[in-house]
C-alpha positions as CSV (number, residue, x, y, z in Angstrom):
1,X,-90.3,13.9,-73.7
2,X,-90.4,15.1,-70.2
3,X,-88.3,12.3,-69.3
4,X,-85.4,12.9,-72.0
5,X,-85.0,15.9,-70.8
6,X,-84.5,15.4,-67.3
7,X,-81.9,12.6,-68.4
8,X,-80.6,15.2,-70.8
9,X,-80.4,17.7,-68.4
10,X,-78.7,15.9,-65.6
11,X,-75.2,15.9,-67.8
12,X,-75.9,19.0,-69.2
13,X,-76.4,20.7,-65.7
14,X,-73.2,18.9,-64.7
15,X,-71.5,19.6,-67.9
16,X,-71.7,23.4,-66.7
17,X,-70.2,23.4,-63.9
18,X,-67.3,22.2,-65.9
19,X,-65.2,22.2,-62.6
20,X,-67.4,20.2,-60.7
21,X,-67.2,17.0,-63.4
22,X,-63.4,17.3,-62.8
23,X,-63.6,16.7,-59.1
24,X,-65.4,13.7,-59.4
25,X,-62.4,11.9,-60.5
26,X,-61.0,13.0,-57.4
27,X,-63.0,12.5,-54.9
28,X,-63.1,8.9,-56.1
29,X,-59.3,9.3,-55.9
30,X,-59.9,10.3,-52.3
31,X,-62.3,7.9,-51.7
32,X,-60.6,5.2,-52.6
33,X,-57.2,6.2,-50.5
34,X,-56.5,3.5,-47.2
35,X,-57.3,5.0,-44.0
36,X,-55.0,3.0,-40.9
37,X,-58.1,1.3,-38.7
38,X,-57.9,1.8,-35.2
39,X,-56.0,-1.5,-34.6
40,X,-53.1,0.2,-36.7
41,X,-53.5,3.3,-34.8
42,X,-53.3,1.6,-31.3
43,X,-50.0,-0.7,-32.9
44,X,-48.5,2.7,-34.4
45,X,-48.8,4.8,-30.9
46,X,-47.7,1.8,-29.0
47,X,-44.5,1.8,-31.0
48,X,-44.2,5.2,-31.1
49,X,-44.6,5.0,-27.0
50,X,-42.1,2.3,-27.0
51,X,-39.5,4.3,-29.0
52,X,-40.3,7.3,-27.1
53,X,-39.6,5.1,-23.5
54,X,-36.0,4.7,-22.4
55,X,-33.6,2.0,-22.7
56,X,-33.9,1.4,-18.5
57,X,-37.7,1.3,-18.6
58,X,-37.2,-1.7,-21.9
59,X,-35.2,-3.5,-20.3
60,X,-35.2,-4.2,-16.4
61,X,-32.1,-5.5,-16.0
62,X,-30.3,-2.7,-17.5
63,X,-31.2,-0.6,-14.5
64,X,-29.1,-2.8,-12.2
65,X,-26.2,-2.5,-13.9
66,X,-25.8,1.2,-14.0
67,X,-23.7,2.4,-10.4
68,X,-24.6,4.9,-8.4
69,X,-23.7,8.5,-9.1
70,X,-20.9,9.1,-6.0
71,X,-22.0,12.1,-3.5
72,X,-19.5,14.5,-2.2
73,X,-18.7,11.9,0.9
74,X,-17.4,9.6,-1.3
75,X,-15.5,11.8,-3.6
76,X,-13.5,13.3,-0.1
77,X,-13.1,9.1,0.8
78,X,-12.0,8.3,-2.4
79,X,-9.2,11.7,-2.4
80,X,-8.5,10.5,1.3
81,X,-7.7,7.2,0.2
82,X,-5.7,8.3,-2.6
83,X,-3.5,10.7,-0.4
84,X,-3.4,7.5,2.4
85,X,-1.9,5.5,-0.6
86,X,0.6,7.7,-1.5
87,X,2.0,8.0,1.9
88,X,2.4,4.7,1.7
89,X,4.0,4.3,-1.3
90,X,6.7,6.8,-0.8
91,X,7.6,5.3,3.0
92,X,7.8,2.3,1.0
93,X,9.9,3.0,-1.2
94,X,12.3,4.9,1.0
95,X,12.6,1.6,2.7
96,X,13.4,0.1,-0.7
97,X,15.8,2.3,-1.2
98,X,17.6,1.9,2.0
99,X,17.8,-1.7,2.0
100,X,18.8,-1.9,-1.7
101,X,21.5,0.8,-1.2
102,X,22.9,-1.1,2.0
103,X,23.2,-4.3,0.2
104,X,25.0,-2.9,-2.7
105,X,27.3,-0.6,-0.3
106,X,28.1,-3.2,1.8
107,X,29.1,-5.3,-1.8
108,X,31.0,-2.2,-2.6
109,X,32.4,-1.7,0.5
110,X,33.7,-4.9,0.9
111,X,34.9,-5.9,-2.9
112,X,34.2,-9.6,-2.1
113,X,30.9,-11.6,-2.4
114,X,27.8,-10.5,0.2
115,X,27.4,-12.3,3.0
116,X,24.4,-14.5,3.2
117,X,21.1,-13.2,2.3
118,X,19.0,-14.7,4.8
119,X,21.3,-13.0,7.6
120,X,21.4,-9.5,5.5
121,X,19.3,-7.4,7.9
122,X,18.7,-5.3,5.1
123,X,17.3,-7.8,3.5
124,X,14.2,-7.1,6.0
125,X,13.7,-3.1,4.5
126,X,14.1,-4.9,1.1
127,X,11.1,-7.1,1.6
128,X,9.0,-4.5,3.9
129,X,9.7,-1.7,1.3
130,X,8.8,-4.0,-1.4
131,X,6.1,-5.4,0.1
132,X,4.8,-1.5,1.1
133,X,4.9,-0.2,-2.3
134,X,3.2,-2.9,-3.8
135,X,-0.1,-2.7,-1.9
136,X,0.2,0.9,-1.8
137,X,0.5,1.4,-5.9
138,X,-2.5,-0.9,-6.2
139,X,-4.7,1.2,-3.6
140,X,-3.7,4.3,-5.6
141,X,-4.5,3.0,-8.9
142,X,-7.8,1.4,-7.4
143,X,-8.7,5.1,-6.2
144,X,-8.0,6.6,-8.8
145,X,-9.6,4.6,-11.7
146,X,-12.5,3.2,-9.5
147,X,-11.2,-0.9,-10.5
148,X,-12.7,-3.0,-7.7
149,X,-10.3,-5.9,-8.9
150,X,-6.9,-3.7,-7.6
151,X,-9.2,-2.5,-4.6
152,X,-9.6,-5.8,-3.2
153,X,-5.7,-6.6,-3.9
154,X,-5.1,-3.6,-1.4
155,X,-7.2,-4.8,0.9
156,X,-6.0,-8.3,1.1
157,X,-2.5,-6.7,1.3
158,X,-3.3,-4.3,4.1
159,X,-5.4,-7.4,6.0
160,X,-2.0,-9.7,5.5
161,X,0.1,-7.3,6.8
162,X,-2.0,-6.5,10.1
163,X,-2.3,-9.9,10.3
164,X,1.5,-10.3,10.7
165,X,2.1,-7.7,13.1
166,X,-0.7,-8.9,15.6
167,X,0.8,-12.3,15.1
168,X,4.5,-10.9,16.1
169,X,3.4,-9.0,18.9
170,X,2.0,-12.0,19.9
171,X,4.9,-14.4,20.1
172,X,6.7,-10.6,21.6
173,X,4.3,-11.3,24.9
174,X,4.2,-14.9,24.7
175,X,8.1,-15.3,24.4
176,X,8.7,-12.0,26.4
177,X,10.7,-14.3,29.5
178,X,12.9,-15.4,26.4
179,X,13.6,-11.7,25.1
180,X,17.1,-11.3,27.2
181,X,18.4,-14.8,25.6
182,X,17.5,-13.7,22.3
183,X,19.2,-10.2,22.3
184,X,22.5,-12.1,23.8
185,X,22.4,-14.2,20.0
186,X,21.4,-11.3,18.3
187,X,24.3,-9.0,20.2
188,X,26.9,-12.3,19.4
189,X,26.0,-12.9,15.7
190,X,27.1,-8.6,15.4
191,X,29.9,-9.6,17.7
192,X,31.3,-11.8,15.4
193,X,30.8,-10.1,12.4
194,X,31.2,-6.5,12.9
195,X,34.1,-6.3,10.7
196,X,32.3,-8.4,7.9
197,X,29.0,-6.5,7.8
198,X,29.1,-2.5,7.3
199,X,25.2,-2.5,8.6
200,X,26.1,-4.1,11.7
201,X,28.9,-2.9,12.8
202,X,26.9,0.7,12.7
203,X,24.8,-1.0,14.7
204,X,26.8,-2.0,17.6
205,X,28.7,0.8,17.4
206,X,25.5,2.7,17.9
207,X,24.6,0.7,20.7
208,X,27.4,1.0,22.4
209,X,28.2,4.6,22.5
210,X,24.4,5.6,23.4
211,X,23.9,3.1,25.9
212,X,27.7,3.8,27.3
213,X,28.4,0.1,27.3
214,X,31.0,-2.7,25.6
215,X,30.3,-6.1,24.3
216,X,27.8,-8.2,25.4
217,X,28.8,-8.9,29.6
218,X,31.5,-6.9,29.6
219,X,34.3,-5.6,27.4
220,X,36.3,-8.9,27.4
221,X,33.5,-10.7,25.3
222,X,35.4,-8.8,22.2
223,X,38.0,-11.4,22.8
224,X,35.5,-13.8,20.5
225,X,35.8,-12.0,17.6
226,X,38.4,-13.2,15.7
227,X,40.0,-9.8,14.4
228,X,40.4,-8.6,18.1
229,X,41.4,-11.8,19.7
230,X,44.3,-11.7,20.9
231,X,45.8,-14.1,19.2
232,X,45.1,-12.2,15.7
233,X,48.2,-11.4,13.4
234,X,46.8,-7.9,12.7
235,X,47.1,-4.3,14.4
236,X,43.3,-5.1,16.5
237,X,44.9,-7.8,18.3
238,X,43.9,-7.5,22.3
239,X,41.6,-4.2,21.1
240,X,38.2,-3.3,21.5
241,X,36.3,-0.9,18.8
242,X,36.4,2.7,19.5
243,X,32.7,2.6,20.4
244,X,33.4,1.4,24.0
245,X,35.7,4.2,24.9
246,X,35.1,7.1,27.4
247,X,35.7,9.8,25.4
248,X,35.8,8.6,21.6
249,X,37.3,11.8,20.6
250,X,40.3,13.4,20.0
251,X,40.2,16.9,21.2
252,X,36.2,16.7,21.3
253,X,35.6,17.1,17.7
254,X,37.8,14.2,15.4
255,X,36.7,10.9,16.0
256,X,39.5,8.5,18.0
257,X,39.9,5.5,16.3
258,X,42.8,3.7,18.4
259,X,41.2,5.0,21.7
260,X,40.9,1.1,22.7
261,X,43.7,-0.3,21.1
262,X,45.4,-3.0,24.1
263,X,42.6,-2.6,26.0
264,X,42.4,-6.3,26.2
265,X,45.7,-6.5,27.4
266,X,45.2,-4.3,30.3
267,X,43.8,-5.1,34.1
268,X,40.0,-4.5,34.5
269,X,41.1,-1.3,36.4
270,X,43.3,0.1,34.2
271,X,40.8,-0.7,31.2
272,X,38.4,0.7,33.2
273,X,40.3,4.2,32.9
274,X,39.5,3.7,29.3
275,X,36.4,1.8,28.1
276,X,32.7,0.9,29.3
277,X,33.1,-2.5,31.2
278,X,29.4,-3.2,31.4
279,X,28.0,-5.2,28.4
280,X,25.2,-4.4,26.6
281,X,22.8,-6.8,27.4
282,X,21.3,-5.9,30.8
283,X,21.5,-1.9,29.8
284,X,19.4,-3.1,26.3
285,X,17.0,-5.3,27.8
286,X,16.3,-2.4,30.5
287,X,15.8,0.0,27.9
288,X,13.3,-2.1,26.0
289,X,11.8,-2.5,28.9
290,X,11.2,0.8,29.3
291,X,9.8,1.9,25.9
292,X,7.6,-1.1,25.5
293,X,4.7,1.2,26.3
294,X,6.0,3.6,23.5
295,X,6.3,0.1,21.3
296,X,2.6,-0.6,22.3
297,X,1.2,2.7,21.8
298,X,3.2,3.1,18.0
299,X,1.9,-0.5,17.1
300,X,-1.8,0.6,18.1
301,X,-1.5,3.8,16.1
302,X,-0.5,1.9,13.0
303,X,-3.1,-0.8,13.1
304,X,-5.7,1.5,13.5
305,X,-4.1,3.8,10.3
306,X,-4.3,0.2,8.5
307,X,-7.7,-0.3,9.3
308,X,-8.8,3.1,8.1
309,X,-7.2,2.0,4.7
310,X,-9.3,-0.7,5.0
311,X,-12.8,1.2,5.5
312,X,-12.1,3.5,3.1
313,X,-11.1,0.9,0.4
314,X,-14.5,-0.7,1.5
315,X,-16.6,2.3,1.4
316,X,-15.4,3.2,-2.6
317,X,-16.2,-1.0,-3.4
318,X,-19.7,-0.1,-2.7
319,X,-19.8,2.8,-4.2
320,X,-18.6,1.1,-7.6
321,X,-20.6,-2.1,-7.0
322,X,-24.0,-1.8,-9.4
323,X,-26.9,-0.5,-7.6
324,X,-29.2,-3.8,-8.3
325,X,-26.5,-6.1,-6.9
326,X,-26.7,-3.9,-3.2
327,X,-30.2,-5.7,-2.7
């Protein structure tokens, strides 16, 4: 009896603590819930750690493509640079201007076809000025949106042209003996054409009247040209241009165009009442002579601005180059 009891008491005594025969359901509810071992633990945190790392630490060779943040040293080389360009770019394109506005006034000037282009000297501030503003656009570009490709195209521009001006001055010294012969056939080729070519004969003319002489001897080397020959059917028969004259000007302030007209026709003392009878060529070669150290010292100054173009485009190629491909 004493044993029916106790196993009739055991669900009784349970049965009246009515709330605790409703948890047992569910603690075997809890019980029976999946707990994450420590392995899943250790794979769950590394994850987590691996989300929580960034995308350099990941991946290694992520880092060495990211550049290097620019300090304030390069930010003033890269506005220098900019400026330097721009320069540049307008001196070129003044040149460009010039020589395009010389060929088409001459064209103009004339009404008949140009004369031929590889004898044009404006052909020369043509190419320069294009030349100029080419390499000059790209260095301002490459400053401005950091692109190594148009960087390195200014700095093979600026290395090409240095390279040409070293190699000029060059055949200047080597061929300096030779400089007076080549003056007399550049002074002849205007001599001959100083009606034909606008450009030139502004050249002469300029020549002339600063360095107070005529033609390329002496006044009577006009006879070549075939409009003041005097054989010529037109009124510049036997002249000379106004250029070689004493005193160009009529009453000091209009400019006397048929100051040398005859002049050729005269004796050498009476034309030397009237015009220059030196030529050109000794008083020009002198002169040159004279300001080579001015020529020297100009070159110097703009080989050395080149090269700073050079070191600045430099400097901002490694700034832009990644930091892992520096070493």
């Amino acid at each position: 009896m004493a044993l029916s009891r106790a196993r009739l008491s055991w669900p009784r005594g349970a049965a009246g603590g009515g709330e605790s025969t409703r948890l047992l359901p569910q603690e075997s509810r809890l019980v029976e819930l999946p707990y994450p071992s420590s392995d899943d633990d250790d794979d769950d945190g590394s994850l987590a750690a691996d989300m929580d790392l960034p995308m350099a630490e990941q991946d290694p060779g992520a880092q060495r493509s990211v550049p290097r943040k620019p300090g304030t040293f390069s930010q003033c080389v890269r506005y220098l640079a900019f400026l330097w360009n721009l320069l540049f770019l307008l001196l070129g394109l003044l040149a460009l201007a010039v020589g395009v506005w010389g060929m088409l006034a001459k064209g103009l000037l004339r009404g008949e076809r140009l004369a031929p282009l590889g004898s044009d000297p404006m052909l020369l501030f043509v190419l320069v000025g294009l030349g100029a503003s080419a390499v000059s656009l790209a260095g301002c570009l490459g400053a401005l949106r950091a692109s190594p490709c148009l960087l390195r195209f200014f700095v093979g521009g600026v290395l090409t042209f240095g390279g040409l001006e070293v190699l000029g001055g060059l055949l200047l010294l080597a061929a300096q003996h030779r400089l007076r012969d080549a003056l007399r056939d550049a002074l002849l080729l205007c001599l001959l054409r100083y009606q034909e070519e606008p450009d030139l004969r502004f050249l002469v003319d300029e020549v002339q009247r600063s360095l107070r002489c005529c033609g390329l001897g002496s006044y009577r080397d006009w006879e070549t040209n075939p409009y003041f020959n005097c054989s010529a059917p037109g009124a510049q028969a036997c002249s000379v241009p106004a250029s070689c004259c004493l005193d160009p000007w009529q009453n000091g302030t209009v400019a006397n165009a048929q100051c040398a007209v005859g002049v050729l026709r005269l004796g050498e003392v009476a034309a030397g009442a009237v015009v220059h009878l030196g030529g050109c060529v000794a008083q020009l070669s002198a002169w040159l002579r004279g300001q080579a150290g001015g020529v020297a010292a100009a070159a110097a100054v703009l080989v050395l601005v080149e090269a700073a173009g050079v070191v600045m485009a430099l400097k901002m190629l490694r700034d832009i180059a990644p930091v892992g491909a520096r070493g």
